[in-house]
C-alpha positions in Angstrom: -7.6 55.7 113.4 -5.3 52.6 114.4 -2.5 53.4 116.7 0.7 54.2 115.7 2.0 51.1 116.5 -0.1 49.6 114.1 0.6 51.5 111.2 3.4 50.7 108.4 4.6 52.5 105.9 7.8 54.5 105.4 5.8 57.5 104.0 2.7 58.0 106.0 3.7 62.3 105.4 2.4 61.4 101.7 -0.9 61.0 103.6 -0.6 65.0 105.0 -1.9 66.8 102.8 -5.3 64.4 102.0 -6.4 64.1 105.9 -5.5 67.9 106.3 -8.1 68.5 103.7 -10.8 66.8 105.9 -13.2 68.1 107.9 -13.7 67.5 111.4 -16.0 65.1 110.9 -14.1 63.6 108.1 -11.5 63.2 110.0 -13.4 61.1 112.7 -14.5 59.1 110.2 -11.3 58.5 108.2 -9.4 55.6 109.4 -5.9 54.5 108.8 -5.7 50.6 108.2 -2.6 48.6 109.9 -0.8 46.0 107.4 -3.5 43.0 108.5 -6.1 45.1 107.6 -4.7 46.5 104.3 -4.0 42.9 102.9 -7.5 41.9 103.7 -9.1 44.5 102.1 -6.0 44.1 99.0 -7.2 40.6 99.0 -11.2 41.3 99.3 -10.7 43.6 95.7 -7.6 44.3 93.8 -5.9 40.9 94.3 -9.1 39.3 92.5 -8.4 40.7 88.9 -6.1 39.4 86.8 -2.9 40.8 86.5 -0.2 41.1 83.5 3.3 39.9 83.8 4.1 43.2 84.8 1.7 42.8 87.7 -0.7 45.6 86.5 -4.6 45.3 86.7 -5.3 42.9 83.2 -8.1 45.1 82.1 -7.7 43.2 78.4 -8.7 39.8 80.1 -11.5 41.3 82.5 -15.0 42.6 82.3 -15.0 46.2 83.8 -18.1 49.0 83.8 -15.9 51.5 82.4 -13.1 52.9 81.5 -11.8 56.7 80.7 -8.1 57.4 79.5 -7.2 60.4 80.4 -6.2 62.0 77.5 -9.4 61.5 75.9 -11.6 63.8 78.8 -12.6 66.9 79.0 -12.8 67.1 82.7 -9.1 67.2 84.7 -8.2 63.5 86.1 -9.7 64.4 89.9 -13.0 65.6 88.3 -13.4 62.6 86.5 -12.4 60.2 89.7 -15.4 62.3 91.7 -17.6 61.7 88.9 -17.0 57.9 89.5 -17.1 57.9 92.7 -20.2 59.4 92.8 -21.7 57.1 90.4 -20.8 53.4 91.4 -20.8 53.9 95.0 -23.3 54.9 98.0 -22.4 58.3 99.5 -22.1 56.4 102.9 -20.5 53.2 101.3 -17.1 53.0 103.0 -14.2 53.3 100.4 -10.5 51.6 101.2 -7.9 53.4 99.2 -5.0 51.6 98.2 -2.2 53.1 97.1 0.5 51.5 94.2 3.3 50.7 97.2 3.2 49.9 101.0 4.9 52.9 101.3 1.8 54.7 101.8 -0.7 53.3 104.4 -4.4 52.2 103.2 -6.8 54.8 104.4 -11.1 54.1 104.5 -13.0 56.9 103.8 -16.7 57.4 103.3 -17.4 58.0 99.3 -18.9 61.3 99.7 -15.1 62.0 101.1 -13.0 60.4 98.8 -15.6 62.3 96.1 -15.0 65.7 97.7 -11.3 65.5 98.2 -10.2 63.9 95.0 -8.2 66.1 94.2 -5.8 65.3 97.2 -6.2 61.7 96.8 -4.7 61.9 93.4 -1.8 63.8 94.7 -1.1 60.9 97.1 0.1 58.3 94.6 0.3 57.6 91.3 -1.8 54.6 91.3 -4.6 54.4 93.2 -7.5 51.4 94.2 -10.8 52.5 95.6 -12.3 49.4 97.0 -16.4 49.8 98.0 -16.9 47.6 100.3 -20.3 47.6 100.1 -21.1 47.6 96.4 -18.2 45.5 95.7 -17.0 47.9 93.0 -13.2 48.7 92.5 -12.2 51.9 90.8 -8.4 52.0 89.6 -6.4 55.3 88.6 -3.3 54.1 87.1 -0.2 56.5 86.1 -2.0 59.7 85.5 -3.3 57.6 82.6 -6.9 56.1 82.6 -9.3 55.2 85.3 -11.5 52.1 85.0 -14.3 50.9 87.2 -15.4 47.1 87.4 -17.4 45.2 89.9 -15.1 43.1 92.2 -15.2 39.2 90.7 -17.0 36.7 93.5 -13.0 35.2 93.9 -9.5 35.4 92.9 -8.1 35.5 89.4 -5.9 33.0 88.6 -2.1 33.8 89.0 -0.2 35.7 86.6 0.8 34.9 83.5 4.4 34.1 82.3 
């Protein structure tokens, strides 16, 4: 993990209850990112997909694997996420969660991690990117709502539009 001096975040406690739920060794492999880190990693995945007016993810005007609304599965929201994981990225691959705010500091995590604990990384925000950094794969849980899974473009999306 990064000093404390080079974390941000007004609520890093949101982060409690998710690295409590690691294992020693998930703990020593979890790492909290500082804010350099977290915009290169923002700008490596999520800022590469277009985005609406209301500067959501544009899934309407970009080719994605898959993607699961909620309210249509049988499986509960952190099953589902686990499922994905597990499917679209290497058990080893490491996985840079992104949360909707800088409120929250970006934590990377080993998929079989992020898979096992999903649960508690749902409870963390909201809205949620899992970058693989590897497999260059982006999994996005929006608002309790849906969950979609699309390969990260090779650059950035053009701005937003007006």
């Amino acid at each position: 993990m990064t000093p404390a001096t080079d974390q941000y975040g007004t609520f890093r406690q949101r982060l409690d209850d998710l690295l409590g739920s690691l294992s020693a060794e998930e703990r020593a492999e979890a790492m909290l990112l500082t804010r350099a880190e977290s915009d290169h990693f923002y700008d490596m995945g999520v800022a590469r997909f277009p985005v609406t007016r209301w500067q959501g993810l544009d899934w309407d005007n970009c080719a994605h694997l898959a993607q699961y609304v909620l309210a249509d599965q049988a499986d509960p929201e952190d099953i589902l996420l686990a499922r994905s994981v597990r499917k679209y990225m290497s058990r080893d691959s490491l996985v840079v969660l992104t949360w909707g705010n800088l409120t929250i500091p970006s934590v990377a995590l080993p998929a079989r991690s992020v898979a096992r604990h999903a649960d508690e990384v749902i409870a963390t925000s909201d809205d949620i990117w899992l970058f693989a950094i590897d497999e260059m794969i982006l999994i996005e849980y929006w608002h309790h709502d849906r969950v979609t899974i699309a390969r990260v473009p090779e650059s950035a999306a053009p701005p937003a539009r007006r």
